[in-house]
C-alpha atoms as a printed R data frame, in Angstrom:
    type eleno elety resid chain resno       x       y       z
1   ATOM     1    CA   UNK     A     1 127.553 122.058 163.662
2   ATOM     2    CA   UNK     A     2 125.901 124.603 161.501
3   ATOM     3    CA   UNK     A     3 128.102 124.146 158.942
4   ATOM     4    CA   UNK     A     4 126.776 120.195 158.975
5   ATOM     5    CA   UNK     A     5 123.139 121.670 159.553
6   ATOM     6    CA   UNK     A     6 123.696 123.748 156.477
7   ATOM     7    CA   UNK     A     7 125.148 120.689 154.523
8   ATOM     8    CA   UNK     A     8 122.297 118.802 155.986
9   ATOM     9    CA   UNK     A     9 119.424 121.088 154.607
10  ATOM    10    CA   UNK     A    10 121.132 121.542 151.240
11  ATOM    11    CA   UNK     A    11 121.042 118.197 150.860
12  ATOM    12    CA   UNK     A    12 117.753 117.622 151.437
13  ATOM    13    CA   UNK     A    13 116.568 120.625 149.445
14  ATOM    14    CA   UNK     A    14 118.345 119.049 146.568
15  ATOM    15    CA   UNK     A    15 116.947 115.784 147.206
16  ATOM    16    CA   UNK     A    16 113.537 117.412 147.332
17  ATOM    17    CA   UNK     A    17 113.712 118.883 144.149
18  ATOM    18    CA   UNK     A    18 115.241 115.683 142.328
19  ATOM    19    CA   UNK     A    19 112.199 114.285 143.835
20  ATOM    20    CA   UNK     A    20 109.745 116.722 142.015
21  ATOM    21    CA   UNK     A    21 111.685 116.802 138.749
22  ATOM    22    CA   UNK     A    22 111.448 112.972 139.059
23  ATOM    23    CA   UNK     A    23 108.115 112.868 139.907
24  ATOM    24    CA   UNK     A    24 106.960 115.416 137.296
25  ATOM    25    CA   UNK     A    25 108.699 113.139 134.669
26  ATOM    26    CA   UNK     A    26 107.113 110.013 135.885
27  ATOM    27    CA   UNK     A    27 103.821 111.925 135.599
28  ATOM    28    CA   UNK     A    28 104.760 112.954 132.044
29  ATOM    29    CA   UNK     A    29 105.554 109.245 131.332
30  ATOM    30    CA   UNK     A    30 102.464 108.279 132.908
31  ATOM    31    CA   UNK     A    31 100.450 110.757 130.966
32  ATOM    32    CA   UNK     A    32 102.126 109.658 127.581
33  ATOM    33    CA   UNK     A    33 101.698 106.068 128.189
34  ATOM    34    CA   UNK     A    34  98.392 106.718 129.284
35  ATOM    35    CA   UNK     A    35  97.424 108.309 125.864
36  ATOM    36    CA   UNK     A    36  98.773 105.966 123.882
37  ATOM    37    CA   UNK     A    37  96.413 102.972 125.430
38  ATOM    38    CA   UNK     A    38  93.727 105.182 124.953
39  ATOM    39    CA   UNK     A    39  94.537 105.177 121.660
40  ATOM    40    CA   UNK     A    40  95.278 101.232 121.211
41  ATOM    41    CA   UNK     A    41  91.826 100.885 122.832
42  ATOM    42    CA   UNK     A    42  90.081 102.922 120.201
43  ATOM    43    CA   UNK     A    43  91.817 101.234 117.532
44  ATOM    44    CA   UNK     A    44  90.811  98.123 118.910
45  ATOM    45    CA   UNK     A    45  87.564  99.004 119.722
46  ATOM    46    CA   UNK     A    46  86.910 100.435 116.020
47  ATOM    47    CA   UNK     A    47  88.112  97.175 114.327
48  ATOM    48    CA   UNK     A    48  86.052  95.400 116.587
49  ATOM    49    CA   UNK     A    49  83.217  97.445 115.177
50  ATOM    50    CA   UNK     A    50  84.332  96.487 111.694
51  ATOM    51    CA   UNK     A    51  84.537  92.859 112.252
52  ATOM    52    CA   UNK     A    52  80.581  93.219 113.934
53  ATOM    53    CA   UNK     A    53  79.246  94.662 110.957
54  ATOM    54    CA   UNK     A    54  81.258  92.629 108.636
55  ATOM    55    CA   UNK     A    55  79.949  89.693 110.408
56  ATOM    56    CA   UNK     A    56  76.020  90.863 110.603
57  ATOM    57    CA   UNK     A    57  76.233  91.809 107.145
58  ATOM    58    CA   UNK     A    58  77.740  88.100 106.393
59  ATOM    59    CA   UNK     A    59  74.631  86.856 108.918
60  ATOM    60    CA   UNK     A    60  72.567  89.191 106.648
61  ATOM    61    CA   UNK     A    61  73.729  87.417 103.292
62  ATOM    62    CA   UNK     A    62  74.000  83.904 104.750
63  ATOM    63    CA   UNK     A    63  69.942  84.264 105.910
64  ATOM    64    CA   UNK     A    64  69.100  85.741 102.818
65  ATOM    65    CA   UNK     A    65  70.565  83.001 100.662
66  ATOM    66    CA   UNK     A    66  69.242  80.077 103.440
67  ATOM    67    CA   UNK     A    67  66.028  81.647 102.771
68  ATOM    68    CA   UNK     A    68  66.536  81.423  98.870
69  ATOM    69    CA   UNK     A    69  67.625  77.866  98.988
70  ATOM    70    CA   UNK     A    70  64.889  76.749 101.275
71  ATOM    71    CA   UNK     A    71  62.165  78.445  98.805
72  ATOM    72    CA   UNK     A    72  63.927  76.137  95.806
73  ATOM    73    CA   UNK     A    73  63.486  73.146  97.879
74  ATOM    74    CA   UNK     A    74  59.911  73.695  99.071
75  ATOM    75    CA   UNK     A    75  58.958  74.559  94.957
76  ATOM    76    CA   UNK     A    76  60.905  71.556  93.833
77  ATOM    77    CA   UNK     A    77  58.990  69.249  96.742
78  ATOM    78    CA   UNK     A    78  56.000  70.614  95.185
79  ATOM    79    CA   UNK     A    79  56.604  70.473  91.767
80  ATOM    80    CA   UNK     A    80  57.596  66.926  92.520
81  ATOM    81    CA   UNK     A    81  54.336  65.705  94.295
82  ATOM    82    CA   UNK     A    82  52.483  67.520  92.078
83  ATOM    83    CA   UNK     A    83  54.153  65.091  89.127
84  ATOM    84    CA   UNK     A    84  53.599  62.366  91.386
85  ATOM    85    CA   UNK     A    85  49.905  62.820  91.733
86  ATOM    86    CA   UNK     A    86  49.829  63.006  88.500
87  ATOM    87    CA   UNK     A    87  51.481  59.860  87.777
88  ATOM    88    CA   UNK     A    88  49.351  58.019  90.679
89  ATOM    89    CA   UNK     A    89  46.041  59.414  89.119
90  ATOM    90    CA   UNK     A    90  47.301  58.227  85.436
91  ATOM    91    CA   UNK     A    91  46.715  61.847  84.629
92  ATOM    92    CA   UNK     A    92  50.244  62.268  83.174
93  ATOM    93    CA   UNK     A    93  52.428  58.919  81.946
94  ATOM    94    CA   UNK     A    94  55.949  58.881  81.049
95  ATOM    95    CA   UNK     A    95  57.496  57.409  78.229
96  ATOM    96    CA   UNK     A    96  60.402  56.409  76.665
97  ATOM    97    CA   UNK     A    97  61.893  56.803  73.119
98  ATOM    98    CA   UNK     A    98  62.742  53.355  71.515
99  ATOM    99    CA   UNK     A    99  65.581  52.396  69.511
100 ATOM   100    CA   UNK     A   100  64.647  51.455  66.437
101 ATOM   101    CA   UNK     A   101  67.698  50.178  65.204
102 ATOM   102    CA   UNK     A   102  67.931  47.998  68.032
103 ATOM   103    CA   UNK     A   103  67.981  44.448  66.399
104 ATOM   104    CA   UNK     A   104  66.781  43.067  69.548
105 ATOM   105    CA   UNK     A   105  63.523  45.872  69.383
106 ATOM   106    CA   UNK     A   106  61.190  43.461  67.493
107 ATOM   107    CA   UNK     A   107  58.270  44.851  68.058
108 ATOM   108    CA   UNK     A   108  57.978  48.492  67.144
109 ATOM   109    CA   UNK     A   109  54.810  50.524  68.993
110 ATOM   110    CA   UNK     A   110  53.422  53.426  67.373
111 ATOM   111    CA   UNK     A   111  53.587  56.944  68.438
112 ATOM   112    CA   UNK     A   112  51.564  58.577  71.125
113 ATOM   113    CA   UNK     A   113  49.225  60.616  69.268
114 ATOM   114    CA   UNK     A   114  49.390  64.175  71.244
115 ATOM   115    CA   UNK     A   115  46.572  66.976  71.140
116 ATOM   116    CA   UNK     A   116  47.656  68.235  67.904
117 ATOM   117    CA   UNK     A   117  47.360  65.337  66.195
118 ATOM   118    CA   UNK     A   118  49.575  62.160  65.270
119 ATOM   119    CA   UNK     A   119  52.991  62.601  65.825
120 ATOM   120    CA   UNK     A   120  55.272  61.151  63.296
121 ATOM   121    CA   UNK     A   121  58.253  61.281  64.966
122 ATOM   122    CA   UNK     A   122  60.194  58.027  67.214
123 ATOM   123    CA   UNK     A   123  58.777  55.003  68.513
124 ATOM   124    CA   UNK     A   124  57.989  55.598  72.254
125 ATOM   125    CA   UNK     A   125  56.659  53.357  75.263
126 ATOM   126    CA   UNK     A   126  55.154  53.923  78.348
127 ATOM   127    CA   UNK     A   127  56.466  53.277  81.722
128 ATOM   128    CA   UNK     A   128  54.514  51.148  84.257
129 ATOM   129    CA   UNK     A   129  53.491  54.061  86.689
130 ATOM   130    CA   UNK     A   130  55.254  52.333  89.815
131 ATOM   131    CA   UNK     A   131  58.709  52.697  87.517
132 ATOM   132    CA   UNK     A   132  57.671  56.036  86.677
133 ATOM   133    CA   UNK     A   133  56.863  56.895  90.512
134 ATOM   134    CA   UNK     A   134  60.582  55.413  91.670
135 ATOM   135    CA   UNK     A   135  61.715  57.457  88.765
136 ATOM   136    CA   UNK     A   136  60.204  60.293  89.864
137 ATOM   137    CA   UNK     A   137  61.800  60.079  93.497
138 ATOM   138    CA   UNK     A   138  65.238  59.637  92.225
139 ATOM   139    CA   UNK     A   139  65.081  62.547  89.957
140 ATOM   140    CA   UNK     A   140  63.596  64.264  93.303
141 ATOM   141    CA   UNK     A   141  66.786  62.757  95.390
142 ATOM   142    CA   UNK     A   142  68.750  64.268  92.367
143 ATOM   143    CA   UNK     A   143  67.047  67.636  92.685
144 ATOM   144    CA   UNK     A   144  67.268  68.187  96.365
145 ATOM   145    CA   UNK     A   145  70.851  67.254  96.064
146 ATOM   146    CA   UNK     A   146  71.520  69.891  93.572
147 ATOM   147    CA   UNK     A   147  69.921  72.266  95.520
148 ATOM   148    CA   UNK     A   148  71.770  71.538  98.643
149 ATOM   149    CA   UNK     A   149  74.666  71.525  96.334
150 ATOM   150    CA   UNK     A   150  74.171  75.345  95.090
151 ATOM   151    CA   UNK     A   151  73.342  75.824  98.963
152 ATOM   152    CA   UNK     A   152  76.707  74.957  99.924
153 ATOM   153    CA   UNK     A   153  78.896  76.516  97.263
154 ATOM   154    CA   UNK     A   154  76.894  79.889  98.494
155 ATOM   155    CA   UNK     A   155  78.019  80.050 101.899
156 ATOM   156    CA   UNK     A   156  81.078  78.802 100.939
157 ATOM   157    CA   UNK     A   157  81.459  81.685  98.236
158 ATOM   158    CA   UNK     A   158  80.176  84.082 100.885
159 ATOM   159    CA   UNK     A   159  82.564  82.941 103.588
160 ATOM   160    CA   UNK     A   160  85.426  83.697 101.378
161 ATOM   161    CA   UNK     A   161  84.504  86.804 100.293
């Protein structure tokens, strides 16, 4: 019987020290793993950084070039009721040059003298001020086109870069 007590309490010593050597690799394991999503999580938490200021500073440019493109629309709305006033208030008329070797041009009118004197240069003719105003807001359709146009290629310019 003591012999089987003996073999009994070896055992279990051994098994109790298999148990610690286990358990002190599992803990090393543990410890090592541990680390290494530590250091995944930093990683990830750095790029994640990166991609925040990349994308402010992308916010930053986009604003900045809204802003831009919203100032060229407001000055070319201006600019283009300030031509229409002048057109309504017969302030400013447009004209057209004249082809003079049109054969069906039979009647040629004179130059528009300007404030320098007579100008002796092509045949012109002024537009009836309700063709010059609709000519007026199609080149103003044109413009605000262009400038949405230019608006567009910008933030798709910035996006790619």
């Amino acid at each position: 019987m003591l012999m089987v007590l003996a073999m009994a309490g070896a055992a279990a010593m051994a098994w109790q020290l298999q148990a610690w050597r286990y358990g002190v690799q599992l803990e090393r394991q543990s410890a090592s793993q541990t680390d290494a999503l530590k250091q995944q999580l930093q990683t990830a938490l750095h790029q994640q950084q990166l991609e925040q200021t990349k994308r402010l500073v992308l916010e930053q440019q986009l604003s900045a070039s809204d802003q831009q493109h919203a100032q060229e629309l407001s000055d070319a709305q201006r600019d283009q009721a300030r031509l229409r006033d002048r057109l309504a208030t017969a302030d400013l008329r447009l004209s057209v040059f004249l082809d003079t070797t049109d054969p069906a041009n039979g009647c040629s009118m004179p130059a528009t003298p300007s404030a320098s004197g007579v100008v002796h240069g092509a045949s012109r003719a002024r537009l009836d001020p309700a063709h010059a105003q609709r000519i007026i807001g199609i080149t103003d359709a044109g413009d605000n086109g262009l400038i949405a146009l230019r608006a567009c290629q910008a933030y798709i310019r910035a996006l790619i870069h």
